[in-house]
C-alpha positions in Angstrom: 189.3 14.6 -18.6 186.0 14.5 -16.8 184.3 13.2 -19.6 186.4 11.1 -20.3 186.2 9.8 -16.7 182.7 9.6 -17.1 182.5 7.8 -19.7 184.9 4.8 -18.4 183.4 4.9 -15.1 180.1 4.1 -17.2 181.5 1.5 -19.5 182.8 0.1 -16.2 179.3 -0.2 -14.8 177.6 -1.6 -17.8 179.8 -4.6 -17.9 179.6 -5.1 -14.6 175.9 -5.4 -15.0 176.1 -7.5 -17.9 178.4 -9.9 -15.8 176.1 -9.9 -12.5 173.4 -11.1 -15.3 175.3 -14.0 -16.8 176.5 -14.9 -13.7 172.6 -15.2 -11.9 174.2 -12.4 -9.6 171.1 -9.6 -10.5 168.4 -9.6 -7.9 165.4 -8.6 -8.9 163.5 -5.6 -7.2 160.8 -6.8 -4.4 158.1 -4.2 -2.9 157.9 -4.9 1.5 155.7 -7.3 1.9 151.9 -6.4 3.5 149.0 -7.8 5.7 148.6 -6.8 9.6 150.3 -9.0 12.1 150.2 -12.4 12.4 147.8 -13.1 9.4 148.0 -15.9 6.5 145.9 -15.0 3.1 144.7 -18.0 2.5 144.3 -18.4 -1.5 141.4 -20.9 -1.7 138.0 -21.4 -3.9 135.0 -20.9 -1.7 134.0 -24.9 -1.8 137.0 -26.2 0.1 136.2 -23.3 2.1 133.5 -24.0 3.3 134.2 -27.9 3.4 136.6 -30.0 5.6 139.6 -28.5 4.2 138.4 -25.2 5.2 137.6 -26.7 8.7 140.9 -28.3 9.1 142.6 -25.2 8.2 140.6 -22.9 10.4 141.5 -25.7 13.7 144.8 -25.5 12.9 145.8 -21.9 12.1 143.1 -20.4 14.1 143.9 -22.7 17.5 144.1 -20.7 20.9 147.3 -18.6 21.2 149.2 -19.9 24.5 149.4 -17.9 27.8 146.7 -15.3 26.7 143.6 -14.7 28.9 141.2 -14.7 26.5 140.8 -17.0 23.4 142.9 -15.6 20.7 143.4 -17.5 17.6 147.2 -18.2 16.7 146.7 -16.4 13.2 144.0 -13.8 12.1 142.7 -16.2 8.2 141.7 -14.3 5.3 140.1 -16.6 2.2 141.2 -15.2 -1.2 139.3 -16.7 -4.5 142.3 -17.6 -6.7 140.6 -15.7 -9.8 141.4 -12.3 -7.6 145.1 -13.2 -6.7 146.8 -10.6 -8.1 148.5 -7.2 -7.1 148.1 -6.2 -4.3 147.1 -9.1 -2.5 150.8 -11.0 -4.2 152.1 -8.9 -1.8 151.1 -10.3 1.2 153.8 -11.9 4.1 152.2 -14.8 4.7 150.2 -16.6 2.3 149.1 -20.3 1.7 147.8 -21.8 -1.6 145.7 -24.6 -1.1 144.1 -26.5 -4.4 143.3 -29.8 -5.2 145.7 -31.3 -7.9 146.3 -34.5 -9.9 148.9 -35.5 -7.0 150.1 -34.7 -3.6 152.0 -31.8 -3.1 153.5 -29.8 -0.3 156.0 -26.7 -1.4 157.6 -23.4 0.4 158.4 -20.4 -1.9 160.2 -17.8 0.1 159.9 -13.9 -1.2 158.3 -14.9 -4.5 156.2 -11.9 -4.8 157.5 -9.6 -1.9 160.0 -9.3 1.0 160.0 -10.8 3.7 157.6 -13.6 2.7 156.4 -17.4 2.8 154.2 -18.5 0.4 153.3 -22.8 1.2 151.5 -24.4 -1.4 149.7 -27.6 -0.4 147.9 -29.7 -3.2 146.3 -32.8 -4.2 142.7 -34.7 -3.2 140.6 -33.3 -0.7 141.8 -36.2 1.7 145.5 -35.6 1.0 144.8 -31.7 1.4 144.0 -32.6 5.2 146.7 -35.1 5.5 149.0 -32.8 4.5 147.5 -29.9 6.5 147.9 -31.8 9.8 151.4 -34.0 9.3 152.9 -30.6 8.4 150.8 -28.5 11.1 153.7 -27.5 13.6 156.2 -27.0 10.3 154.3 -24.5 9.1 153.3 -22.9 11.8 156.8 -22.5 12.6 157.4 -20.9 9.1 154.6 -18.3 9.3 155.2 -17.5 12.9 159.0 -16.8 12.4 158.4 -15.1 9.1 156.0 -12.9 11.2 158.6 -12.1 13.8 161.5 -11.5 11.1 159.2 -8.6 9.6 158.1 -7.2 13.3 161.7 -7.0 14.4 163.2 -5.4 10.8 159.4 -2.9 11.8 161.1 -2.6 15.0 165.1 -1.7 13.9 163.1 1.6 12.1 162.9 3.7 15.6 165.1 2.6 18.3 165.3 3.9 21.8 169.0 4.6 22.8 168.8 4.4 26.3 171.9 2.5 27.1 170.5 0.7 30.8 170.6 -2.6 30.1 174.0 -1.9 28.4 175.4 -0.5 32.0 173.6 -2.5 34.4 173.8 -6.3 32.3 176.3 -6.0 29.5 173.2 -7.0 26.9 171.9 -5.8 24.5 167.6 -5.4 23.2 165.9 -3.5 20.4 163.9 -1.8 22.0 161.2 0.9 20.2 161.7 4.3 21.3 158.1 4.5 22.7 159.1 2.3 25.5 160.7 4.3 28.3 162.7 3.3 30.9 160.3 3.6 34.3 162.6 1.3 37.3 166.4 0.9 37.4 167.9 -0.8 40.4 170.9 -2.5 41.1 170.1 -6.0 39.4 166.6 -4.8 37.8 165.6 -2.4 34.6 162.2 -1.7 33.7 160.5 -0.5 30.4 157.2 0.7 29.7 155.4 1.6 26.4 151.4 3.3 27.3 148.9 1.5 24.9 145.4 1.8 24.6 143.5 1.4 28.0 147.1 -0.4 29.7 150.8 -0.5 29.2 153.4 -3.4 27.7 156.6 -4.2 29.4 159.8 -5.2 29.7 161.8 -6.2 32.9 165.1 -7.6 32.9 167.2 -9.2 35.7 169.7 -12.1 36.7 170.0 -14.9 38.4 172.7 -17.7 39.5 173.4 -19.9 37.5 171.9 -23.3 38.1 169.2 -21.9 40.3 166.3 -23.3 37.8 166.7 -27.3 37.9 166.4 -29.0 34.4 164.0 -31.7 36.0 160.6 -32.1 36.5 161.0 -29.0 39.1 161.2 -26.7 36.4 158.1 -24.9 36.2 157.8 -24.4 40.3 161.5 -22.8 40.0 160.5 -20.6 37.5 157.5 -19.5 39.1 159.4 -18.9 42.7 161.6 -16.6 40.7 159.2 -14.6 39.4 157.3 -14.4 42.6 160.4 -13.2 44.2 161.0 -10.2 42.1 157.5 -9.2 41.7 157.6 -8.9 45.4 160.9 -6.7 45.5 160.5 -5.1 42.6 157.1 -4.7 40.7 154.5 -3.5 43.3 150.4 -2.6 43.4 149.2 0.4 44.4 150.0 -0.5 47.8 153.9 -1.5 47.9 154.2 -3.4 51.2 150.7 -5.8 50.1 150.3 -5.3 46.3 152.8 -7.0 44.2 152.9 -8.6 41.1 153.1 -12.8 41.2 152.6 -15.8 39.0 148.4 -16.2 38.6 147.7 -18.9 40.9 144.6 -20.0 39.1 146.8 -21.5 35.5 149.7 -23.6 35.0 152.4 -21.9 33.0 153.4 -23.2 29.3 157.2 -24.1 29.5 159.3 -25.0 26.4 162.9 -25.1 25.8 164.2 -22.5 23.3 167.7 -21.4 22.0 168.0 -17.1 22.7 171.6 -15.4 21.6 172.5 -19.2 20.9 172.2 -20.0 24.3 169.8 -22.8 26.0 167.1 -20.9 27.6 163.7 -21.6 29.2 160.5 -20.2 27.8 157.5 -19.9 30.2 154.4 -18.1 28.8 151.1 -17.4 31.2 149.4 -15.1 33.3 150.1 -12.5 36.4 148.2 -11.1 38.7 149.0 -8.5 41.3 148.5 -10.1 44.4 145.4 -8.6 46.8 144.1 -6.9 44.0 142.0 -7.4 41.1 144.7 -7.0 38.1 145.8 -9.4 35.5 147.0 -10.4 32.6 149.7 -12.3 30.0 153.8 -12.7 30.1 156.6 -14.3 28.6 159.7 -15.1 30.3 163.3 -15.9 28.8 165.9 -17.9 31.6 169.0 -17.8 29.3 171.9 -19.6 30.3 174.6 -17.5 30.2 177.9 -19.9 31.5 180.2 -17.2 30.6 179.2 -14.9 33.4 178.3 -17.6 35.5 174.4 -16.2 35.4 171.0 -16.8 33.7 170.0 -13.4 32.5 166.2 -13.3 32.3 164.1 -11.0 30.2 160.6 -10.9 30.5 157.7 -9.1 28.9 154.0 -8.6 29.9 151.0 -6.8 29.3 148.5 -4.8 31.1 145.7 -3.5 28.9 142.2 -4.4 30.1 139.2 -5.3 27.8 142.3 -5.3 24.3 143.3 -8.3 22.6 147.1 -8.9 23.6 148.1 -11.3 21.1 149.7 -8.9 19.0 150.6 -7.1 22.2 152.8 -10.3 23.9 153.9 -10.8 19.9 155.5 -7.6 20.4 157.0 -8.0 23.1 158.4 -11.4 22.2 159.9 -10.0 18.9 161.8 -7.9 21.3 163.2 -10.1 23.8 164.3 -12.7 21.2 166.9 -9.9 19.7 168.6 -10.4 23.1 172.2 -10.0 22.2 174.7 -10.6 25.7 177.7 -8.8 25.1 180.3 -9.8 27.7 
């Protein structure tokens, strides 16, 4: 009977197969894609390289990273000659083919060779190459740049902390990596910390009323009396009663409007600085509006970590706050 068992249950499988096939169903095996954070492999023969395409390529993709310090370019670019394109380097997250063809062409492959991955293609004469480069510019951008954060967050999900704070304190939810620790925990503030080289990254959550940030041309000053407000009560210098963290004085936040947890929600990126003393450096800052608990529930990231490049820092730390999940 066992055999015979065995030998239906087998049957059973090989049809199944054979139907998944005829109906498109199979799915073919993908390796996890490669490349360190926040690059684009740039497939490309050395002459447009070197040329105007190369030029227009490098001012888009390489442009200063908002709210960071120092210059840091939005993407780290690496020039592959197409006659070397093959495994490994398929294998690549992000990856843009640029050639010139018979005709104008703009395409978007998604895990072709590797998952997760975007592969854009861009074509045609050397004019309509930069045409095409710069109407498409913020499109793209967007593509790599979520692509990136889809792969850092599923990075992320391999090693989660289980503290259960924010759970208690907020009813949310963040996935956070277990090397962050839980350092402050007040009645209407939580505080994270992860040690890095020469600094530390972190995360603060806290609410406020809803309706307390204006959607007017009085954003920005809002946002930036919040956070002055509870850097003063709650994230202080050496010297608690004269050292506390506020907005830098010296550069004008970046504000957009974003969706978080399908919720509106303000975005401000810039510096802090720790105010009577000589310490600096970037943050992000999520104002969700969460009508449902009559609140905005703000979550907010920044980085300390002198004489480092933060942009993969603050990318962290953004890949993080947009997994904000409000649960009641």
């Amino acid at each position: 009977m066992k055999k015979l068992y065995a030998l239906i249950l087998l049957v059973f499988v090989l049809f199944s197969a054979c139907d998944d096939k005829e109906n498109g169903k199979e799915e073919k095996y993908l390796p996890l894609s490669s490349g360190t954070v926040n690059m684009i492999a740039v497939v490309i023969d050395q002459d447009l390289w070197q040329g105007k395409v190369g030029d227009s390529i490098r001012n888009i993709y390489g442009a200063p990273t908002d709210g960071l310090p120092m210059e840091e370019p939005l993407f780290s670019l690496k020039q592959i000659n197409p006659e070397v394109f093959k495994d490994p380097l398929t294998e690549f997250r992000s990856i843009m083919f640029v050639k010139k063809t018979a005709s104008k062409r703009y395409e978007i492959d998604t895990d072709k060779f590797a998952k997760p991955q975007k592969i854009i293609s861009i074509g045609g004469s050397e004019e309509e190459i930069i045409s095409t480069l710069s109407e498409k510019a913020q499109e793209t951008i967007h593509i790599f740049k979520n692509n990136e954060l889809i792969s850092k967050q599923q990075f992320i999900r391999g090693s989660l902390s289980k503290d259960q704070t924010l759970e208690e304190t907020f009813g949310i939810s963040l996935d956070i990596p277990s090397v962050y620790k839980m350092v402050k925990k007040e009645d209407n503030f939580v505080w994270y910390e992860r040690k890095v080289a020469n600094g530390t990254m972190n995360i603060i959550a806290y609410t406020m009323p809803l309706g307390s940030i204006p959607k007017n041309d009085t954003t920005i000053d809002a946002i930036i009396k919040m956070r002055d407000s509870i850097g003063k009560a709650y994230v202080p210098g050496k010297d608690p009663k004269t050292m506390y963290m506020i907005t830098e004085k010296a550069y004008a936040p970046y504000l957009y409007n974003t969706t978080i947890n399908n919720k509106p929600a303000f975005e401000t990126k810039g510096m802090w600085e720790v105010y009577n003393f000589q310490m600096a450096g970037p943050f992000i800052n999520y104002a969700v509006e969460d009508s449902e608990n009559n609140r905005l529930m703000v979550i907010e990231g920044f980085t300390f970590a002198p004489s480092e490049n933060k942009r993969d820092f603050m990318f962290e730390i953004e890949a993080i706050l947009k997994t904000l999940k409000i649960n009641k």
